[in-house]
C-alpha positions, -999 to +999 in steps of 0.1 A: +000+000+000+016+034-011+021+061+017-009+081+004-035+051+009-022+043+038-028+083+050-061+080+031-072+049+054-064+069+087-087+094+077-115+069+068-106+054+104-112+086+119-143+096+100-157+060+113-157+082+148-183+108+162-179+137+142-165+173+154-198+186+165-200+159+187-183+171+217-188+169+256-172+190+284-144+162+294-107+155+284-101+127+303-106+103+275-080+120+252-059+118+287-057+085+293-051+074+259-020+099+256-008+085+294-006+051+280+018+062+250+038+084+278+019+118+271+041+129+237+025+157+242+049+167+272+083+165+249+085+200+234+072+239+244+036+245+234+022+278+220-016+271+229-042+293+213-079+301+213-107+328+210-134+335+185-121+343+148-086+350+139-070+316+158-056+298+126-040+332+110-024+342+144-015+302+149+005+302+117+019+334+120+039+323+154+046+296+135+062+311+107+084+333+135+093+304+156+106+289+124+124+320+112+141+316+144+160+278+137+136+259+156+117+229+146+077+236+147+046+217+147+015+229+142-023+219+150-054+238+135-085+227+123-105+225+101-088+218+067-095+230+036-087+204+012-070+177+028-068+166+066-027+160+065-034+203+067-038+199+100-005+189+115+021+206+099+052+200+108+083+227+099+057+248+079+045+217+056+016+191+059+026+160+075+041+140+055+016+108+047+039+080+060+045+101+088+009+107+102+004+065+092+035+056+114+019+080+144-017+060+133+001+029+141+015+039+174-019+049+187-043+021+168-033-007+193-044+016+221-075+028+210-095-006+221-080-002+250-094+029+262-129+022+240-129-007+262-126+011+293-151+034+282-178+012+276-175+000+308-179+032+324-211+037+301-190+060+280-193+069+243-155+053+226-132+082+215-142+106+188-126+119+157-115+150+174-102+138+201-079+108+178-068+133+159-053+156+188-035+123+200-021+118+162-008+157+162+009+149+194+025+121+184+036+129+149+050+163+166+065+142+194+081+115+164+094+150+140+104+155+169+095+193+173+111+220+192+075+241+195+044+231+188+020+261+180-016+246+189-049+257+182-078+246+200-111+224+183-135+245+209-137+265+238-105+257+260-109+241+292-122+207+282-110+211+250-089+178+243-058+197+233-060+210+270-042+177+278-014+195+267+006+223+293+009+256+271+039+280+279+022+307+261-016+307+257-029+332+236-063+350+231-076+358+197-107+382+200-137+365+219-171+369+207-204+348+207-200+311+189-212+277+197-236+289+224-249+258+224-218+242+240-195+274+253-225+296+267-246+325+261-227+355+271-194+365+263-184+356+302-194+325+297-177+312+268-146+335+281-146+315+313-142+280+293-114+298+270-099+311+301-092+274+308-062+268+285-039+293+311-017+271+329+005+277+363+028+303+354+023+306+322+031+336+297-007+353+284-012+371+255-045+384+247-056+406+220-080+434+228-111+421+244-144+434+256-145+443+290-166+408+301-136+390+284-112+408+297-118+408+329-120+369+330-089+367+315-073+388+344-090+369+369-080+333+358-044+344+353-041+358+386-050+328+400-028+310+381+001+328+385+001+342+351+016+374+335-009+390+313-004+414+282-033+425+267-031+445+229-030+482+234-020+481+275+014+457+262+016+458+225+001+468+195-003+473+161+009+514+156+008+519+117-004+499+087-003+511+047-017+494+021+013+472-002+015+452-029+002+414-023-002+423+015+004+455+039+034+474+056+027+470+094+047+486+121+040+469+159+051+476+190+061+449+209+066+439+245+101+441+244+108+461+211+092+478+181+096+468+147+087+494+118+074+487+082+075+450+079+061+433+052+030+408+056+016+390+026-017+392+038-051+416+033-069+434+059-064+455+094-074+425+109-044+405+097-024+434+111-039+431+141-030+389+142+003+396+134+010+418+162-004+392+186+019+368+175+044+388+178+036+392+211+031+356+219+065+348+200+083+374+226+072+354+255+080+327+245+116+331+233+125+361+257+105+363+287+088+391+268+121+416+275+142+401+247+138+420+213+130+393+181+160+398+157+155+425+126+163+393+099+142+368+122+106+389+123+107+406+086+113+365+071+086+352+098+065+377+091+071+378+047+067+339+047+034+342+068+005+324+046-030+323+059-049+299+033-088+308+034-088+338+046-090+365+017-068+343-004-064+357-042-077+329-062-085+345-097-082+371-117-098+388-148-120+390-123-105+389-093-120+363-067-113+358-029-118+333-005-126+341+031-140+315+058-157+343+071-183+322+093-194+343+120-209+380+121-175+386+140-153+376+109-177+386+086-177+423+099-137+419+093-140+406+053-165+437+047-139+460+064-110+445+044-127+445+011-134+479+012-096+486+031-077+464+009-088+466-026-100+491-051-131+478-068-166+495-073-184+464-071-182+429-050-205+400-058-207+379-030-211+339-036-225+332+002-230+292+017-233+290+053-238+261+076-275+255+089-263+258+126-242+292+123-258+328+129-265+336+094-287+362+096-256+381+116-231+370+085-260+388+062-263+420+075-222+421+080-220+415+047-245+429+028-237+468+026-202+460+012-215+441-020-234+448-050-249+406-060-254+382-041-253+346-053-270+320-026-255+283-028-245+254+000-215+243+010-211+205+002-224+191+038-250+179+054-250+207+079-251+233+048-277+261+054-303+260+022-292+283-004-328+293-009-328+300+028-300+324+028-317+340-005-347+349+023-323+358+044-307+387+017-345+395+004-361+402+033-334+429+040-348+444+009-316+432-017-320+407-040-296+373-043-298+343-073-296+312-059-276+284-073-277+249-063-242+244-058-208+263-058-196+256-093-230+277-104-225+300-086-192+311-093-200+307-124-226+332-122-208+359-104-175+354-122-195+365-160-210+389-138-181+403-127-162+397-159-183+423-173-163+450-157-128+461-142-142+474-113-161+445-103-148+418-083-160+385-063-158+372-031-167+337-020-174+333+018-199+320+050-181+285+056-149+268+058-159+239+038-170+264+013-135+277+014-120+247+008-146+240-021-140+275-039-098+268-035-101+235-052-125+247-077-101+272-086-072+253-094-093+223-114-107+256-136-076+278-135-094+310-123-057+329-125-058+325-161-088+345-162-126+343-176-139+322-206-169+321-212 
């Protein structure tokens, strides 16, 4: 069996498990199984990140500056967008497929072992997510890793990549998302996130509302944590528009660093990056040790961020974002306006049934000119005539389209019409990963044919 079908097969294996939505407030399952393979996950320095939108982007930005700095990284996000090796990336690459079957094969023989024990407790056996943390450890434990940057699946606390002791946890922006399992108010679900800080450990946070914040100072007082929190600590001072990205200038925790370049649209990217900048400080310093002029202009100029307004076409131009949230959609509205000079946007929208998309609507909506309803291809995928409602009852009108390739198809002629038009493709991260693959089967950089 090649490497690739044996990679293949692991997935399969893991898609035989409860899915990701399938979660329960508990990490001791994913704890015992990583104590019988003598916790990997305890063999290198952890970066552990969470909050609402902006997690992945700020995760593999620290990553790229880690890297930049001669050490060996891991890193764990989720989801993916086209393939699930995405998801552990070791030294800035997916894992390599033999290398995530090897880590399968250490784990598989104790995986009836702890289903076992399970069962007898009246337990459900372990789930997708939590098998897949394990396998992250372990291939990062096997590279073997110097750092691994780590994003959590949801909330914090009994989040299964909690099993893991983070020197630096870091706080994205917190907002309202999966009430149904974090809470209703922004305490709430900022009391679970508040979960990841460990003992002594190094916090980051960026700017937060006042609920959030003031969670995250109690939790770290208790734990013995410093705390820096963007705009008190560190910051993003200046950023100009540049070719293929943005000139940002931060200031840091223990220096400031003018006009670097980051390959990457909107404020909001500007914002990530001086986060991670913050988080990578405290991690290599102690927060009073400057990052090195070569080391933060090549971590920051290698940064990628795929999803998340990624330039797919042209002649028209079309972006990606996984904008799915009224949070991140407020951010792509802001950014297409900010970032680029177009007229018009059409906006090819799919959303998951379960998300708030009424709030991604009325983000969205005052920065485009067409809507084009469709679904993401899922069984969770909001209707596309539903989100067509959703656009006409606020008085605009949207075309719906059954599925993606119609209606990108729709708003790319539409656009083509025009320099000043443009499209953007966006309400799910399946969608994302949809609209990416699409691209490259139909070679959307080589322009419009009709």
């Amino acid at each position: 069996m090649s490497d690739a079908a044996r990679a293949d097969a692991v997935y399969e294996k893991l898609l035989d498990r409860a899915g990701e939505r399938w979660v329960q407030p508990r990490k001791e399952r994913t704890a015992r199984i990583l104590e019988l393979l003598d916790d990997p996950q305890r063999t290198y320095r952890v970066v552990h990140i969470t909050g609402t939108n902006g997690k992945t982007s700020t995760a593999r930005m620290i990553e790229s500056l880690l890297r930049a700095h001669g050490l060996r990284t891991g890193l764990f996000t989720s989801p993916h967008l086209k393939r699930f090796t995405e998801r552990i990336m070791i030294d800035g690459e997916p894992i390599a497929d033999a290398a995530v079957a090897d880590a399968w094969d250490e784990i598989e023989p104790f995986i009836d072992i702890v289903d076992a024990e399970l069962e007898a407790e009246g337990d459900a056996p372990l789930t997708f997510f939590e098998l897949l943390t394990v396998l992250g450890f372990v291939a990062a434990a096997d590279a073997p890793v110097d750092v691994l940057v780590l994003e959590v699946g949801m909330g914090g606390s009994w989040d299964s990549t909690n099993t893991a002791d983070g020197d630096v946890a870091v706080f994205a922006p917190i907002d309202l998302d999966h009430a149904d399992r974090l809470g209703s108010t922004i305490e709430e679900i900022s009391e679970v996130k508040a979960g990841i800080i460990k003992d002594g450990a190094a916090v980051v946070s960026a700017q937060q509302a006042p609920a959030a914040e003031s969670v995250l100072r109690r939790v770290a007082a208790e734990k013995g944590a410093t705390i820096a929190f963007e705009g008190d600590q560190f910051g993003l001072s200046a950023q100009t528009l540049a070719v293929g990205g943005q000139l940002i200038t931060v200031r840091g925790l223990a220096a400031e660093y003018s006009d670097e370049y980051l390959p990457l649209y909107g404020a909001h990217q500007g914002h990530n990056a001086a986060l991670a900048v913050a988080a990578v400080e405290s991690l290599i310093g102690g927060a009073t040790q400057a990052i090195a002029g070569d080391i933060i202009a090549d971590g920051l100029q290698n940064a990628t961020s795929p999803g998340r307004l990624q330039l797919v076409g042209i002649a028209p131009t079309v972006v990606v974002d996984a904008a799915h949230n009224p949070h991140g959609a407020q951010a792509l509205a802001q950014a297409l306006g900010d970032s680029f000079d177009f007229d018009e946007w059409g906006l090819v929208l799919g959303a998951f049934a379960d998300k708030d998309t009424a709030g991604i609507v009325d983000r969205l909506l005052p920065a485009v000119t067409e809507v084009f309803a469709t679904s993401p291809d899922s069984d969770r995928a909001a209707d596309a005539d539903q989100i067509a409602d959703l656009v006409e009852a606020r008085g605009r009108r949207a075309s719906v389209h059954p599925t993606l390739a119609e209606a990108a198809d729709a708003a790319r002629e539409w656009a083509a019409s025009s320099e000043r038009r443009a499209v953007v493709i966006a309400g799910s991260i399946v969608l994302a990963g949809e609209a990416i693959l699409l691209s490259e089967d139909e070679d959307w950089k080589s322009g419009w044919r009709a």
